[in-house]
N, C-alpha and C positions, 0 to 999 in steps of 0.2 A: 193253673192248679190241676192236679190229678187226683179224681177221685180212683184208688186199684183196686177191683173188686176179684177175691179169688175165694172157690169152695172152702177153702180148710178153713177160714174164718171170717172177720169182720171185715168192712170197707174201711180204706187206712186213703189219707191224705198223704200227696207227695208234691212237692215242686209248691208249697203254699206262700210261698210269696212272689210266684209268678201268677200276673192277673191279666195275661196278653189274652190269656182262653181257659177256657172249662173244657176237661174232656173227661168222659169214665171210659174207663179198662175194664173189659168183661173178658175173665179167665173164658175156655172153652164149658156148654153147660149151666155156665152160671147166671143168673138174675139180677139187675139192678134192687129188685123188689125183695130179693133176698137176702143180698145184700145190707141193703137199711135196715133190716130188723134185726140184723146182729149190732149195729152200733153201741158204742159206749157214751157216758159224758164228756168225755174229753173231745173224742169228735164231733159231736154236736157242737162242743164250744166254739172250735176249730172251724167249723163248717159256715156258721152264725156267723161268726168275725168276717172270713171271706165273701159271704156274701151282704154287708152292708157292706164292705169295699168295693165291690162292683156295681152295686144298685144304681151309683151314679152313672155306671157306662153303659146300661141297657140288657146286662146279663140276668138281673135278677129284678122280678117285679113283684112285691111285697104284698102287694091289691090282690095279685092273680095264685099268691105263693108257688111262683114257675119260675125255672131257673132255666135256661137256654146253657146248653152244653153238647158237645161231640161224642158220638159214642161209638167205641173200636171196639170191636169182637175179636178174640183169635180166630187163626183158622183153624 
């Protein structure tokens, strides 16, 4: 799963039914942190789902509310 995070708006899911890895895309400039505070309900839903799917494989720990994920920047 891809979270794409880019200035002109919200953070959008991509690739969500791939659970090999977690990675977020950070356009150039932009924030993980700013990113989440654009979200909608739909992604939250979206986000929720994918992460009880992987809780079982050690990407997401629900105790710690931390998600283990890759994070690419442009250049």
């Amino acid at each position: 799963m891809i979270v794409a995070i880019a200035p002109a708006g919200p953070a959008a899911l991509a690739e969500q039914d791939d659970f090999k890895g977690l990675k977020v895309t950070l356009t150039r400039g932009d924030t993980v942190e700013r990113a989440l505070t654009t979200r909608s309900a739909e992604w939250d839903a979206a986000f929720a789902a994918m992460l009880a799917k992987v809780a079982p494989y050690g990407w997401y720990d629900p105790a710690l509310a931390r998600v283990k994920a890759h994070v690419e920047r442009a250049a």
